[in-house]
C-alpha positions as CSV (number, residue, x, y, z in Angstrom):
1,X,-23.3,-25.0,52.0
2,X,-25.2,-22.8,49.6
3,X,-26.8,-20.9,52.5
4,X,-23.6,-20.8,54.7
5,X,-22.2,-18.9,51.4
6,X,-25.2,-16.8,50.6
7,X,-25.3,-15.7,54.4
8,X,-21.1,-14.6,53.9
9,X,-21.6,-12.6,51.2
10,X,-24.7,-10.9,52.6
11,X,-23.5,-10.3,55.8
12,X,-19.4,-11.1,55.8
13,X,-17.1,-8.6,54.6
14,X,-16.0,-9.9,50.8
15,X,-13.2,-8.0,50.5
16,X,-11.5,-8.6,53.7
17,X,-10.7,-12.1,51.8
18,X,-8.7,-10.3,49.8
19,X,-7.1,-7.5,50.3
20,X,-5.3,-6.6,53.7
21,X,-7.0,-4.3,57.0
22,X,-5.1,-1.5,58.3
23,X,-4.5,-0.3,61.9
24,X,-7.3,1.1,62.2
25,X,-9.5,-2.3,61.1
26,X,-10.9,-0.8,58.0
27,X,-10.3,-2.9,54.9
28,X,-7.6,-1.8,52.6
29,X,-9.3,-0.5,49.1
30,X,-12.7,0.5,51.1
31,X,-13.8,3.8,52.2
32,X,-11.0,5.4,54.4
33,X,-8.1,4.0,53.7
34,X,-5.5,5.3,50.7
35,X,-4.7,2.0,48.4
36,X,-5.4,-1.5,48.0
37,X,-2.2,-2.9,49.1
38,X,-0.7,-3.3,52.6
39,X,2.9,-2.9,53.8
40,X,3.6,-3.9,57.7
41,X,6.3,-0.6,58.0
42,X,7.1,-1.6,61.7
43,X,7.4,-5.5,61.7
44,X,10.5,-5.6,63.7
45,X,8.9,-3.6,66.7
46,X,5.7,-5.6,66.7
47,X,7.3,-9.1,67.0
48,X,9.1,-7.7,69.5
49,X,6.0,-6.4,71.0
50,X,4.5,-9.7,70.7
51,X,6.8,-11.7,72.5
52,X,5.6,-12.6,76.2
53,X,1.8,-12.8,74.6
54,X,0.7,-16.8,74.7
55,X,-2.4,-16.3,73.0
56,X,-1.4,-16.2,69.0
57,X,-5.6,-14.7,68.8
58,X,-4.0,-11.2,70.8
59,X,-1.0,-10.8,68.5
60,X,-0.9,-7.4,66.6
61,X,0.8,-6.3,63.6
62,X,-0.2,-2.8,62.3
63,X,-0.5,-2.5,58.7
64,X,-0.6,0.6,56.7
65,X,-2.7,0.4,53.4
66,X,-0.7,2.1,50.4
């Protein structure tokens, strides 16, 4: 267990744990994205979006960090 853990933090992304990732995949409160905190601005559309996928791996929801 100690190994599985050391191996996470050296190669895992840490932060991705806790704080959201944006549309474009880059974690919110890293390099490129504006804040720390996400907001889902278009939830409605995307469900809708979502709707005749079967695979619940495939669904999307983009997130805008703020």
């Amino acid at each position: 267990m100690i190994v599985i853990g050391a191996l996470g933090i050296q190669y895992g992304r840490i932060n991705s744990l806790i704080y959201g990732t944006d549309y474009a995949g880059f974690v919110c409160g890293s390099s490129g994205t504006n804040g720390y905190y996400i907001t889902y601005p278009r939830i409605n559309e995307d469900f809708i979006a979502n709707l005749g996928i079967s695979d619940p791996t495939k669904f999307k929801f983009y997130g805008i960090c703020m």
